[in-house]
C-alpha positions in Angstrom: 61.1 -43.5 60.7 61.5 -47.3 61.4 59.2 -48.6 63.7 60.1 -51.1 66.6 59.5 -54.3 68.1 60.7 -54.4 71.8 59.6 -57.8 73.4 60.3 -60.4 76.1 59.1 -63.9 76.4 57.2 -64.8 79.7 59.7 -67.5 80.7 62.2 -64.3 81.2 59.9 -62.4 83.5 61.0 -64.4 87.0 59.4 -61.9 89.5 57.4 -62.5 92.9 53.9 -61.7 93.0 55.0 -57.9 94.5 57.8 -57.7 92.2 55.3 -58.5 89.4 52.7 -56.0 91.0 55.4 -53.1 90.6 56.6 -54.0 86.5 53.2 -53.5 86.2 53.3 -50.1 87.2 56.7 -49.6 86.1 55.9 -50.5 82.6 53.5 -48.5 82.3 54.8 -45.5 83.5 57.6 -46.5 80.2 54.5 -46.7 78.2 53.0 -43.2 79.1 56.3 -41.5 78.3 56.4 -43.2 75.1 52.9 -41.9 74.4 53.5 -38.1 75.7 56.6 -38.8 73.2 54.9 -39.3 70.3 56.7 -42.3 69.4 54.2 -45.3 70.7 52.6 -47.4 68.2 50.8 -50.4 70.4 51.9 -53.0 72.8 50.5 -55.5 74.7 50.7 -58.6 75.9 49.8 -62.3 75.4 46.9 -63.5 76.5 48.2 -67.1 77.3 44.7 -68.3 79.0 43.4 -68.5 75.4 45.1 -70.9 73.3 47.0 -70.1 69.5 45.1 -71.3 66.2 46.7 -72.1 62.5 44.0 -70.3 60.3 44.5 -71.9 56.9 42.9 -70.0 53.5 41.4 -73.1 52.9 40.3 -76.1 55.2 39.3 -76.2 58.8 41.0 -74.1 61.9 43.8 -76.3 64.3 45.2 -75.9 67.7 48.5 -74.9 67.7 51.1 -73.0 66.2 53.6 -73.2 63.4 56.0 -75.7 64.8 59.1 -73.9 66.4 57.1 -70.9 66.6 56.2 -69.7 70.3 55.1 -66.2 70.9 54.5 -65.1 74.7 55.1 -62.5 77.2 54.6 -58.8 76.0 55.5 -56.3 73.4 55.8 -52.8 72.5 55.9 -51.1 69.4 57.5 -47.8 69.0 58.2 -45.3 65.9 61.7 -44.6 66.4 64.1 -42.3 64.6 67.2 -44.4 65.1 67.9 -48.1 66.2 70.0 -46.0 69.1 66.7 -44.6 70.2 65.3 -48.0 70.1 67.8 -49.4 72.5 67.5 -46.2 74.9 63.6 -47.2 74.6 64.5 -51.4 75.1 66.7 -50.2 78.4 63.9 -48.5 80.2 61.4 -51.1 79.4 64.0 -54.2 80.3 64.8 -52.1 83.5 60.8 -51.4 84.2 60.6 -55.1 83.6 63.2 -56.8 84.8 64.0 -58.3 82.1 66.5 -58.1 79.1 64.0 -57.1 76.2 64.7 -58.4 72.5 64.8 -55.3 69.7 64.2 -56.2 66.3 62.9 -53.3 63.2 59.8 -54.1 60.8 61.1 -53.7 57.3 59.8 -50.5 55.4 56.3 -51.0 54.2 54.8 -47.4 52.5 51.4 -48.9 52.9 51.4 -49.6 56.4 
């Protein structure tokens, strides 16, 4: 089985403070199904109060990020059979959202 990335940037979510309130609960429900399913893996989302660090091997931690690189919003992973399952998984969570969700697959690693 291929395991999933389903994710959305927090520029996409553009929700009032109820409307917010509700993909909260919505999500989750998503996220419960997923886990009664036996296909949920992790997900979260990014804590943006805390800002990103470059950890180098060697040398001293910096602010920021890899330029062009900008990670936000939330994620799911899921261990999916099919990439059709993961797009049946990406709808409900874009629809408990509000939000189109992007779907991408983590390439085959037998040690992880």
């Amino acid at each position: 089985m291929t395991k999933y990335l389903i994710s959305f940037p927090a520029e996409a979510m553009v929700l009032t403070e109820d409307e917010f309130v509700q993909a909260g609960i919505d999500s989750h429900a998503v996220i419960a199904e997923a886990q009664a399913a036996g296909v949920y893996v992790f997900a979260g989302g990014i804590h943006e109060g805390i800002a990103p660090v470059l950890v180098p091997a060697e040398g001293p931690v910096t602010p920021g990020t890899h330029p062009g690189s900008r990670l936000t919003g939330g994620f799911t992973v899921l261990e999916l059979p099919t990439r059709a399952a993961a797009e049946d998984w990406a709808r409900k969570l874009a629809a408990a959202c509000r939000c189109p969700q992007e779907l991408r697959a983590f390439m085959d690693d037998p040690l992880s």
